[in-house]
C-alpha positions, 0 to 999 in steps of 0.5 A: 249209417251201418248199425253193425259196422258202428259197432265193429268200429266202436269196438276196435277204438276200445280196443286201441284206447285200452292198449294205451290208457295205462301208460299215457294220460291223453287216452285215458282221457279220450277213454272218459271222453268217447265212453258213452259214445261207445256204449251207445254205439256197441250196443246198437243205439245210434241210429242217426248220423253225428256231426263232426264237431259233435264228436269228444277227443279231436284235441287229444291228438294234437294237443296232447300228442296222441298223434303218435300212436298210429293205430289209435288215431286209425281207429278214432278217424274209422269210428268218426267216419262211421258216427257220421254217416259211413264212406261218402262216394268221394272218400271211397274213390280216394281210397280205391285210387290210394290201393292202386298206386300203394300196390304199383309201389309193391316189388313183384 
């Protein structure tokens, strides 16, 4: 676990929750829910990976459609991969081969 990319992590989820809170509910209510998290988080306290399920806000997406708000739900599945213990080497892989076939898509 990357202490100082928890934080960076941390702080973006914030930064997207609170473009959003005033106008829809459901990430006023993930802002309740992740708030301690990210207190702990920015402030470097976690030090021990978190399990999936262990994690508050998952419902909001689907049951309260903050699927939506692409950069919000990017930035909530950044901050879980890093509260559970960063890229595992498969998850890198993907992601490098994801690069590859999204740059052959570009025109030259």
């Amino acid at each position: 676990m990357n202490i100082e990319k928890l934080k960076e992590k941390a702080l973006k989820l914030r930064a997207a929750i609170d473009a959003l809170k005033a106008q829809d509910p459901a990430a006023a209510k993930l802002a309740v829910e992740l708030e301690p998290l990210l207190i702990l988080a920015e402030t470097g306290q976690i030090r021990t990976p978190m399990e999936w399920r262990d994690i508050p806000g998952r419902y909001l997406f689907t049951e309260e459609g903050l699927q939506q708000y692409a950069a919000l739900e990017h930035a909530f599945a950044e901050f879980k991969i890093e509260l559970t213990g960063g890229e595992s080497p498969t998850l890198r892989r993907l992601k490098e081969q994801m690069g590859e076939k999204n740059s052959s898509l570009k025109p030259d």
